[in-house]
Biopython code that builds the backbone (N, CA, C, O; Angstrom):
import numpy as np
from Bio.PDB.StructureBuilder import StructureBuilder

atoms = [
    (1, "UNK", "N", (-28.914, -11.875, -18.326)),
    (1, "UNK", "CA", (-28.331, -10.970, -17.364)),
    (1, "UNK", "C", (-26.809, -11.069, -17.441)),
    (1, "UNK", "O", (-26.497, -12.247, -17.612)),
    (2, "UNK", "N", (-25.852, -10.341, -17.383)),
    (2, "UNK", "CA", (-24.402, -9.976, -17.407)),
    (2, "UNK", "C", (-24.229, -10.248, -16.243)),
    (2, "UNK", "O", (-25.089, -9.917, -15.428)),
    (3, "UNK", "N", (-22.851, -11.055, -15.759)),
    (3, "UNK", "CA", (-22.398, -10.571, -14.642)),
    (3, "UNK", "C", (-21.387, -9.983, -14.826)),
    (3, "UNK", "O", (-20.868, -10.208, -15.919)),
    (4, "UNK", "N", (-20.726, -9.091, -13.980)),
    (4, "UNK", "CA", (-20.296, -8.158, -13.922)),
    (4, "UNK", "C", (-18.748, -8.777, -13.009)),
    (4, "UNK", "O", (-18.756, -9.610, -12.103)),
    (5, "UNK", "N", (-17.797, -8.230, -13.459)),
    (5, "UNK", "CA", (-16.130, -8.563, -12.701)),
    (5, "UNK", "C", (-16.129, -8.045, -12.042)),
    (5, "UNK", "O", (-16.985, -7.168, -11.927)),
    (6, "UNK", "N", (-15.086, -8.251, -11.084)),
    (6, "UNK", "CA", (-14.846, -7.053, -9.970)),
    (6, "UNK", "C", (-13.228, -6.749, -10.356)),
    (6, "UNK", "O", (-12.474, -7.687, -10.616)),
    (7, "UNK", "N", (-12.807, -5.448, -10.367)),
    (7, "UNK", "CA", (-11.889, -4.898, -10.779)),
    (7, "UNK", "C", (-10.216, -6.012, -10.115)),
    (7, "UNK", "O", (-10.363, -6.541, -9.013)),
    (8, "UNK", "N", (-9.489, -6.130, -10.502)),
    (8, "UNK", "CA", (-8.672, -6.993, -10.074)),
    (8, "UNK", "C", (-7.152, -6.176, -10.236)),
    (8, "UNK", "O", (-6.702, -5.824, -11.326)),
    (9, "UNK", "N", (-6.549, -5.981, -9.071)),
    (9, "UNK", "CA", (-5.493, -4.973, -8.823)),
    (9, "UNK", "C", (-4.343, -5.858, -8.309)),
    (9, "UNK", "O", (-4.580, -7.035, -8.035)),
    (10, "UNK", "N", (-2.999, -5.298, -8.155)),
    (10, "UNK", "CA", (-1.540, -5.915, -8.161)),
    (10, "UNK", "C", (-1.513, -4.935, -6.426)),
    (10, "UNK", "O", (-1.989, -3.826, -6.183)),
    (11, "UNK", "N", (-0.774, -5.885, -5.512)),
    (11, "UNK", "CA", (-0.273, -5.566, -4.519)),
    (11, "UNK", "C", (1.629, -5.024, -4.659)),
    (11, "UNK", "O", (2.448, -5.900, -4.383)),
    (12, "UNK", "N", (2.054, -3.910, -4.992)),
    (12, "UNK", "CA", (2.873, -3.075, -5.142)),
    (12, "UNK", "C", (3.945, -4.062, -4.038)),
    (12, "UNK", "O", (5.118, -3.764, -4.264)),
    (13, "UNK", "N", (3.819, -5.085, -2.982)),
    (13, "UNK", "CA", (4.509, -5.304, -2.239)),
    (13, "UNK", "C", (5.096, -6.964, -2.731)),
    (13, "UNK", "O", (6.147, -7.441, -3.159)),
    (14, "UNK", "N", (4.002, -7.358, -2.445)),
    (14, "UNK", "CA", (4.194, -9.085, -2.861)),
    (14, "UNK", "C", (4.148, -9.378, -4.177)),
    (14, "UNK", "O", (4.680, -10.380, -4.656)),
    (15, "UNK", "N", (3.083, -7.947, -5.269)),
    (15, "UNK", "CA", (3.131, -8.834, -6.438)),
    (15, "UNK", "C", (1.962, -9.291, -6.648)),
    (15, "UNK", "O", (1.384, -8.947, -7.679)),
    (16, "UNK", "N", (1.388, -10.097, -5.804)),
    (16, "UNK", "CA", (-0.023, -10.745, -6.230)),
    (16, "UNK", "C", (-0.918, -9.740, -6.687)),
    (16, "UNK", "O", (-0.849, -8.515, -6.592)),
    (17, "UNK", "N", (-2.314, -10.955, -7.527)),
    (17, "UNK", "CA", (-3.183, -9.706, -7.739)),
    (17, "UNK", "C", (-4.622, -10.524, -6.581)),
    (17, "UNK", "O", (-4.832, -11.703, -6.295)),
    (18, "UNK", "N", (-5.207, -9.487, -6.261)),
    (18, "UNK", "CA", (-6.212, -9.472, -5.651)),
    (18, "UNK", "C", (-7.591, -8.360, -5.820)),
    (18, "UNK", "O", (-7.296, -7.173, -5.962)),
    (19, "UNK", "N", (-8.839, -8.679, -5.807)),
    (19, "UNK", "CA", (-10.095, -7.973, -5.951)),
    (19, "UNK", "C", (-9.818, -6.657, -5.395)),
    (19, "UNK", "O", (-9.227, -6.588, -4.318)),
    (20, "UNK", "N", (-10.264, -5.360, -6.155)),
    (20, "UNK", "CA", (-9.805, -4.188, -5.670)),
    (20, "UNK", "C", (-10.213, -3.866, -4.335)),
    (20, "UNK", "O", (-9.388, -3.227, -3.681)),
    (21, "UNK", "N", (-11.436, -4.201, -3.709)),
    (21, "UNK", "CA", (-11.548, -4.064, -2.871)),
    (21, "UNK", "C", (-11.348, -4.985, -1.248)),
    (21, "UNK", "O", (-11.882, -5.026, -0.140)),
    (22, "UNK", "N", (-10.336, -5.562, -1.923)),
    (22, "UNK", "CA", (-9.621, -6.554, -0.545)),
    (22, "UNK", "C", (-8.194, -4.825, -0.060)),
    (22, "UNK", "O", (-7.716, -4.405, 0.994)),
    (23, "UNK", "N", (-8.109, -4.531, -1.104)),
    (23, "UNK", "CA", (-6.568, -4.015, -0.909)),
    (23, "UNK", "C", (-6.891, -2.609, -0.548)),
    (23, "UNK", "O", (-7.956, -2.044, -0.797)),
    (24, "UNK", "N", (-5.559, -1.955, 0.243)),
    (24, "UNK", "CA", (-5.934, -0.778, 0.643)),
    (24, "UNK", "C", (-5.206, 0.131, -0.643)),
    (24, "UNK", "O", (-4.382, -0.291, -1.454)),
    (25, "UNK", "N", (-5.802, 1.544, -0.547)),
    (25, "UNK", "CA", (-5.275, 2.223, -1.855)),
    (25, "UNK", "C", (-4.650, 3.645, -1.384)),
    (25, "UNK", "O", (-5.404, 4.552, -1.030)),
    (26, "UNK", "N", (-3.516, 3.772, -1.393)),
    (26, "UNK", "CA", (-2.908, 5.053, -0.942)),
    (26, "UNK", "C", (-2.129, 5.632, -2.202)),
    (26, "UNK", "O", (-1.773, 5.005, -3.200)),
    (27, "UNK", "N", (-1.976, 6.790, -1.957)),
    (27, "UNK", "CA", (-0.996, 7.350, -2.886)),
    (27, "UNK", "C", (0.167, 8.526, -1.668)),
    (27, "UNK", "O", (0.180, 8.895, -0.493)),
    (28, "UNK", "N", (1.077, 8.719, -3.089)),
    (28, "UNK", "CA", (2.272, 9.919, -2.649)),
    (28, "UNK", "C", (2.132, 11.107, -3.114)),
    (28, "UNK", "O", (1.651, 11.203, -4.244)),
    (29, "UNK", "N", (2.434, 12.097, -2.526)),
    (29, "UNK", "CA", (2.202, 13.414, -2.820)),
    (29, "UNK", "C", (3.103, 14.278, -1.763)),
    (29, "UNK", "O", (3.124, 14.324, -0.533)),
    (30, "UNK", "N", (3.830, 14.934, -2.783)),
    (30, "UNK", "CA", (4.720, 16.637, -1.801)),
    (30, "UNK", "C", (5.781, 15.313, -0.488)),
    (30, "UNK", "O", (5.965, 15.793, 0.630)),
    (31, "UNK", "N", (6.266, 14.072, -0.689)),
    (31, "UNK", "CA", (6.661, 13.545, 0.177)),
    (31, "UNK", "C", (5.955, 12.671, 1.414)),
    (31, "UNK", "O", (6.518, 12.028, 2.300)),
    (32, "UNK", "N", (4.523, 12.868, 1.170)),
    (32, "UNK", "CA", (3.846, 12.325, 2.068)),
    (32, "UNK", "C", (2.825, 11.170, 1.608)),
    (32, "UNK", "O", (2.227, 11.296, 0.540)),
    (33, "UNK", "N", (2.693, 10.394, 2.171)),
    (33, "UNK", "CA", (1.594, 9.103, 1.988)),
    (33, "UNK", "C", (0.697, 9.403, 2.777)),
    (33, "UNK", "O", (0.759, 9.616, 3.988)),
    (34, "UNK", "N", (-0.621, 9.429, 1.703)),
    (34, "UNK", "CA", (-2.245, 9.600, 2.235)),
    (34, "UNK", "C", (-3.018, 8.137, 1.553)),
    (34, "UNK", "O", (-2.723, 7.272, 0.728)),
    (35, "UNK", "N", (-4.073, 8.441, 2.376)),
    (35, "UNK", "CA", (-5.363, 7.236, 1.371)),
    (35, "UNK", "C", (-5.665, 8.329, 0.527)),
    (35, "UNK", "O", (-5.596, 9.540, 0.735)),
    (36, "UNK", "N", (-6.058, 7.592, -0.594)),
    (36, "UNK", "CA", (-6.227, 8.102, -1.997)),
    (36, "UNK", "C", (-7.574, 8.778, -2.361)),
    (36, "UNK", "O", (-8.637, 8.181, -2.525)),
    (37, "UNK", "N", (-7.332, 10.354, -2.482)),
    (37, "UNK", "CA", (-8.838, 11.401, -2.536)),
    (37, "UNK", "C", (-9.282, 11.270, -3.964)),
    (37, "UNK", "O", (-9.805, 12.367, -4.159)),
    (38, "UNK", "N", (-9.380, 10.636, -5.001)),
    (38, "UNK", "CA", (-9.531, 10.439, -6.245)),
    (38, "UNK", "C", (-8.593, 11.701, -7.008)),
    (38, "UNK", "O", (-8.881, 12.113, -8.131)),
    (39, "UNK", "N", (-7.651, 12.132, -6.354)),
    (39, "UNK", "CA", (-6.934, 12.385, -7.494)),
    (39, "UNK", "C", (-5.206, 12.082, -7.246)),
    (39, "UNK", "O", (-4.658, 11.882, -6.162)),
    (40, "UNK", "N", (-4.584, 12.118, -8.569)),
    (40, "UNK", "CA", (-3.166, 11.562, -9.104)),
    (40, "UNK", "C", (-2.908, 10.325, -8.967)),
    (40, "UNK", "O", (-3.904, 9.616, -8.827)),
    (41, "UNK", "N", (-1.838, 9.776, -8.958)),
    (41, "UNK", "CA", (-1.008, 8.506, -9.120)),
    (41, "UNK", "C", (-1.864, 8.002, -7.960)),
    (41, "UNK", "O", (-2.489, 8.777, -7.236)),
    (42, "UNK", "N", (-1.871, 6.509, -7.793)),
    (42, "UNK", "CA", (-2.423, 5.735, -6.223)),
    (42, "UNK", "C", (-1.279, 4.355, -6.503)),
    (42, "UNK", "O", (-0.544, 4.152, -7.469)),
    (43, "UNK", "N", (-1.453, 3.658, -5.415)),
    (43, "UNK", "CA", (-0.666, 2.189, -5.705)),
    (43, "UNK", "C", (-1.764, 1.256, -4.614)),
    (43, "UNK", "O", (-2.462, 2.034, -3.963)),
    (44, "UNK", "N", (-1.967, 0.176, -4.383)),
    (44, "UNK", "CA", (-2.578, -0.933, -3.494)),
    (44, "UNK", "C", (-1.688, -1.381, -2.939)),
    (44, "UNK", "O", (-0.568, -1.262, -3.438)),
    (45, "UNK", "N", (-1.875, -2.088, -1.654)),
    (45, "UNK", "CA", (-0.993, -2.893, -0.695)),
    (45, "UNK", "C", (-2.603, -4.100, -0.153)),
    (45, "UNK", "O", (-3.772, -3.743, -0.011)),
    (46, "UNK", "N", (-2.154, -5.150, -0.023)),
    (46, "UNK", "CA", (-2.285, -6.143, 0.780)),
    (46, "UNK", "C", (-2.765, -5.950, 1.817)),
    (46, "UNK", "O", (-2.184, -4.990, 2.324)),
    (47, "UNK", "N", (-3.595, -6.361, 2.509)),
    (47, "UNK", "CA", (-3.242, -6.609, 4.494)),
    (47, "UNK", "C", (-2.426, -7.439, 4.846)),
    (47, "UNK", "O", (-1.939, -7.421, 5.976)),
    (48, "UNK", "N", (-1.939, -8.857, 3.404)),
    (48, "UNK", "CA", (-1.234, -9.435, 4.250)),
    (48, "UNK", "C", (0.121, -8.737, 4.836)),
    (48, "UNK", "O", (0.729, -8.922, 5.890)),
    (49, "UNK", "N", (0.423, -7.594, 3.395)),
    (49, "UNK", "CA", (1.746, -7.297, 3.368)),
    (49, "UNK", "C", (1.452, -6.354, 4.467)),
    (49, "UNK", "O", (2.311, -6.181, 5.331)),
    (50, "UNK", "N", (0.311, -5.722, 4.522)),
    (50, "UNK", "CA", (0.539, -4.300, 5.969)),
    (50, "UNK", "C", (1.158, -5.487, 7.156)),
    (50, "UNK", "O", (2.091, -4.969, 7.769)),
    (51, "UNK", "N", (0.931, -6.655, 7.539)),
    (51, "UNK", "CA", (0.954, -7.027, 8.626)),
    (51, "UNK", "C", (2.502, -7.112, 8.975)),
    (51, "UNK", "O", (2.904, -7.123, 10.139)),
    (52, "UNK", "N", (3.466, -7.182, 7.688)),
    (52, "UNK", "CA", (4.542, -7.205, 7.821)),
    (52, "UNK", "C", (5.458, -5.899, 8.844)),
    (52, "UNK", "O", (6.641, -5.984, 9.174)),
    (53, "UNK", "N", (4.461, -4.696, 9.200)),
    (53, "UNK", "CA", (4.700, -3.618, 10.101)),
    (53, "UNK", "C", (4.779, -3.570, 11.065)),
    (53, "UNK", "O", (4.811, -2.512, 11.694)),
    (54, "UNK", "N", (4.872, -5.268, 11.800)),
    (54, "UNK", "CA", (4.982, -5.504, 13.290)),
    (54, "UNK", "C", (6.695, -5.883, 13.159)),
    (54, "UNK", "O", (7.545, -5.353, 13.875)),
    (55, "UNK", "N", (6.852, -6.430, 12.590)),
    (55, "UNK", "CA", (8.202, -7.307, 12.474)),
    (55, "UNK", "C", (9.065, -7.169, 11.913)),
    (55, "UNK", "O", (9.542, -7.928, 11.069)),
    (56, "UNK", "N", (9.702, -5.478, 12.515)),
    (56, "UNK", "CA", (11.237, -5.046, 12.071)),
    (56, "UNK", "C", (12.271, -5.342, 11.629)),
    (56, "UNK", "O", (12.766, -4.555, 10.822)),
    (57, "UNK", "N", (12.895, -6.392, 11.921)),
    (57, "UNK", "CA", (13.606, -7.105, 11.787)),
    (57, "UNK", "C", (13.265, -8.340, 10.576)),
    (57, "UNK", "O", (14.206, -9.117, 10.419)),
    (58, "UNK", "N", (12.316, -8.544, 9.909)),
    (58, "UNK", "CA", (12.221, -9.720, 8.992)),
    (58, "UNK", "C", (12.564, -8.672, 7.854)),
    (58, "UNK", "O", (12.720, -7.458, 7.725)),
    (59, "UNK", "N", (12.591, -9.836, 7.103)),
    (59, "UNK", "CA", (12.620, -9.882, 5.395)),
    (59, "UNK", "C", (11.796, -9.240, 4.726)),
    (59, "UNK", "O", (11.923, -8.615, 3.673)),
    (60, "UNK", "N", (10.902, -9.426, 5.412)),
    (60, "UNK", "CA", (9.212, -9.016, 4.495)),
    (60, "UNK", "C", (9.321, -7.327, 4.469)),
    (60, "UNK", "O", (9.256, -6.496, 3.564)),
    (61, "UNK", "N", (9.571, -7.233, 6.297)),
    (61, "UNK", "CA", (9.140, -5.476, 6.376)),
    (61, "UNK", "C", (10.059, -4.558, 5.689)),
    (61, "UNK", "O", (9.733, -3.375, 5.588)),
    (62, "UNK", "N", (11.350, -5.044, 5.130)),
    (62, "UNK", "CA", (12.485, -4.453, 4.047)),
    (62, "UNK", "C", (11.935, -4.542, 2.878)),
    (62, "UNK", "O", (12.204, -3.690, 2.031)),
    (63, "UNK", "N", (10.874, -5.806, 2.541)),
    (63, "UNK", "CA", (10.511, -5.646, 1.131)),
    (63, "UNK", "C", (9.179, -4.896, 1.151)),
    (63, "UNK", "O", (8.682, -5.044, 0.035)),
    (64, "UNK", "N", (8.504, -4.269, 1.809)),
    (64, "UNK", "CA", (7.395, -3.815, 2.276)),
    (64, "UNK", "C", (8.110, -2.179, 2.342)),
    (64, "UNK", "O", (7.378, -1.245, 2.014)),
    (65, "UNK", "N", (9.380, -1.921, 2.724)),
    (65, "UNK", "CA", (10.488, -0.211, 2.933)),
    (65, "UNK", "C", (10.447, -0.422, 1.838)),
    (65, "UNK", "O", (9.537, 0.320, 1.468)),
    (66, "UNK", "N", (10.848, -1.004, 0.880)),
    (66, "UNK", "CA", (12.145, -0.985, -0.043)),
    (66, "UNK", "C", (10.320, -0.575, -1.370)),
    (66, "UNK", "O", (10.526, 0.529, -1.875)),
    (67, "UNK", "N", (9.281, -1.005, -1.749)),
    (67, "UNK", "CA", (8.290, -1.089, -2.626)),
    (67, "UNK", "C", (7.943, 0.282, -2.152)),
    (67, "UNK", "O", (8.177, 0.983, -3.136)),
    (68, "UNK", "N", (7.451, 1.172, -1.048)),
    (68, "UNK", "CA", (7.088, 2.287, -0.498)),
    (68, "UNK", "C", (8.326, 3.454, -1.465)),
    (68, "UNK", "O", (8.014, 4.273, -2.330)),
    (69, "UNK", "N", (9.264, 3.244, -1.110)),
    (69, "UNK", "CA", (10.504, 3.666, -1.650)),
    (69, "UNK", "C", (10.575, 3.551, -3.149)),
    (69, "UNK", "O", (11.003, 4.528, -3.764)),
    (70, "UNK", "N", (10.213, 2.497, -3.797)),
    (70, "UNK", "CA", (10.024, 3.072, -4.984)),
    (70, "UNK", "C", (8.632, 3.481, -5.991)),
    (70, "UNK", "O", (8.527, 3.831, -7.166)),
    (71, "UNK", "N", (7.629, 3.233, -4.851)),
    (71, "UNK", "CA", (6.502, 3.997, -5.156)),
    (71, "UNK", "C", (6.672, 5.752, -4.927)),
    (71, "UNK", "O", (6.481, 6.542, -5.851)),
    (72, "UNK", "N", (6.847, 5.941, -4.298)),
    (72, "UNK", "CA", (7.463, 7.476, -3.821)),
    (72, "UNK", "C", (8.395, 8.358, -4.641)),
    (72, "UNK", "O", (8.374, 9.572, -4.845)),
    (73, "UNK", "N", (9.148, 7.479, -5.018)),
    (73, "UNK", "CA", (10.617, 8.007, -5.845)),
    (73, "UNK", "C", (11.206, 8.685, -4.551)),
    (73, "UNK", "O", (10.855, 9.855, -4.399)),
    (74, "UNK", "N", (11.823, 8.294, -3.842)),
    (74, "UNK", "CA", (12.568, 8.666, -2.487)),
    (74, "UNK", "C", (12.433, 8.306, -0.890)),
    (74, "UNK", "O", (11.369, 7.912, -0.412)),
    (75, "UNK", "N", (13.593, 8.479, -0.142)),
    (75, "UNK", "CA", (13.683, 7.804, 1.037)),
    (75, "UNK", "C", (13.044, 7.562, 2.324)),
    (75, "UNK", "O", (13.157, 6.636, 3.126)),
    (76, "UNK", "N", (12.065, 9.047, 2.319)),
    (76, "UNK", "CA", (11.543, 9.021, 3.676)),
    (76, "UNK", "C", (11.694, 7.984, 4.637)),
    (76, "UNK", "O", (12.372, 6.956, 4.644)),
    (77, "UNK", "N", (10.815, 8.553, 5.536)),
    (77, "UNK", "CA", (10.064, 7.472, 6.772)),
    (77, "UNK", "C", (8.891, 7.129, 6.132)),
    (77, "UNK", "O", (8.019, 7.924, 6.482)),
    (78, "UNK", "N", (8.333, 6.046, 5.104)),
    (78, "UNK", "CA", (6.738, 6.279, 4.582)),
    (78, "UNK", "C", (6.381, 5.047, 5.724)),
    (78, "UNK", "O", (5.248, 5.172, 6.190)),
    (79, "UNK", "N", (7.003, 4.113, 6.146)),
    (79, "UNK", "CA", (6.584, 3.117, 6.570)),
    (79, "UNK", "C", (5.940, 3.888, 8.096)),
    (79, "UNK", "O", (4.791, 3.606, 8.437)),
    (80, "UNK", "N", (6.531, 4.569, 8.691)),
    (80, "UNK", "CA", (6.166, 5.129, 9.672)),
    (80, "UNK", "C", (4.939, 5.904, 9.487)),
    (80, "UNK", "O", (4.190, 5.773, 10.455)),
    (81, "UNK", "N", (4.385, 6.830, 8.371)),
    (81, "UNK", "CA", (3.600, 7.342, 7.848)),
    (81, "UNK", "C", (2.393, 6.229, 7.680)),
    (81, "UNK", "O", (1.247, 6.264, 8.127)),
    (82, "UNK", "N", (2.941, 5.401, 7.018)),
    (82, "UNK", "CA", (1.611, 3.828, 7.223)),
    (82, "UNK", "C", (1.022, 3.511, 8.301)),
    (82, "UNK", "O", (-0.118, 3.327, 8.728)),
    (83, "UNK", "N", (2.495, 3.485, 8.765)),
    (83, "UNK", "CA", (1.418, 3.227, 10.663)),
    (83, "UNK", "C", (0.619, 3.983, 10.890)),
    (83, "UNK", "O", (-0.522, 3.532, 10.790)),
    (84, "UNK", "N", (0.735, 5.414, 11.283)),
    (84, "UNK", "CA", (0.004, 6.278, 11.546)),
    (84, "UNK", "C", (-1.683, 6.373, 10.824)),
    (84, "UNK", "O", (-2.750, 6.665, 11.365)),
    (85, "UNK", "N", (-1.360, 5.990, 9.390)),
    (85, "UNK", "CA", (-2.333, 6.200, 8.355)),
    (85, "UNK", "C", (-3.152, 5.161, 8.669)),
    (85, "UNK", "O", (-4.322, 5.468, 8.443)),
    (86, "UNK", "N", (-3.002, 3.876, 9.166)),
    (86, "UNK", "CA", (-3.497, 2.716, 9.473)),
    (86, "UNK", "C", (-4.150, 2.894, 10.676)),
    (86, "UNK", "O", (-5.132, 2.154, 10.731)),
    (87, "UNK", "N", (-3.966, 3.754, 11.923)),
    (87, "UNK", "CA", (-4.316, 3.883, 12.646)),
    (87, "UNK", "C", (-5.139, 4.976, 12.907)),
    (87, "UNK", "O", (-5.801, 5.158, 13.929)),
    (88, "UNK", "N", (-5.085, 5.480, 12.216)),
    (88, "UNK", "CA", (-6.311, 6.650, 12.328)),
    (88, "UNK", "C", (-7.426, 6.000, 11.471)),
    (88, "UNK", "O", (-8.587, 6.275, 11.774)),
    (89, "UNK", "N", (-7.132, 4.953, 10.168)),
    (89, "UNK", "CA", (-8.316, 4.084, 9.713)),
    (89, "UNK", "C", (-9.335, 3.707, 10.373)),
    (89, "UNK", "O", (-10.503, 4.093, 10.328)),
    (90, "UNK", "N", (-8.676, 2.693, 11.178)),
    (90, "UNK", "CA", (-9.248, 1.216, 12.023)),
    (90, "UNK", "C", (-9.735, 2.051, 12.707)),
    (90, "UNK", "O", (-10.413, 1.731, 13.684)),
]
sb = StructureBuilder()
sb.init_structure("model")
sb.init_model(0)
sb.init_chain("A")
sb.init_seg("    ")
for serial, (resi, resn, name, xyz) in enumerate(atoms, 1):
    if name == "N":
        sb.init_residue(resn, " ", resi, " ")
    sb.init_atom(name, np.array(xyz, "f"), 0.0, 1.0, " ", f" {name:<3s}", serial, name[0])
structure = sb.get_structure()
């Protein structure tokens, strides 16, 4: 019998890699961040790194702006767009 891998993906924020299905999968499109309908570009994020969306002021949630920003190719509000997207999830 084969066993079988489980796909193993890079968190766009921290870097690490983790099992595809620990990580959430969104993509960009027309300026906006959605969860990912199987089509175009997508990127993964962490939960650890989503958690960094409480805490304005740290280090983390600039490196958490700053990875959104160059997943996107531009400035928006995406982090604000996360929230929202996160919350209509859960």
């Amino acid at each position: 019998m084969t066993i079988l891998k489980k796909p193993i993906r890079t968190c766009v924020v921290c870097r690490r890699k983790f099992e595809q299905d620990v990580l959430i999968r969104l993509k960009c499109e027309n300026k906006k961040l959605s969860t990912y309908d199987n089509s175009g570009r997508s990127f993964y994020i962490c939960k650890e790194c989503i958690s960094f969306l409480e805490d304005i002021n740290s280090k983390n949630y600039k490196k958490l702006e700053k990875a959104l920003f160059r997943e996107c190719r531009n400035k928006d509000n995406y982090v604000g767009q996360l929230k929202e997207i996160l919350t209509h999830v859960r």
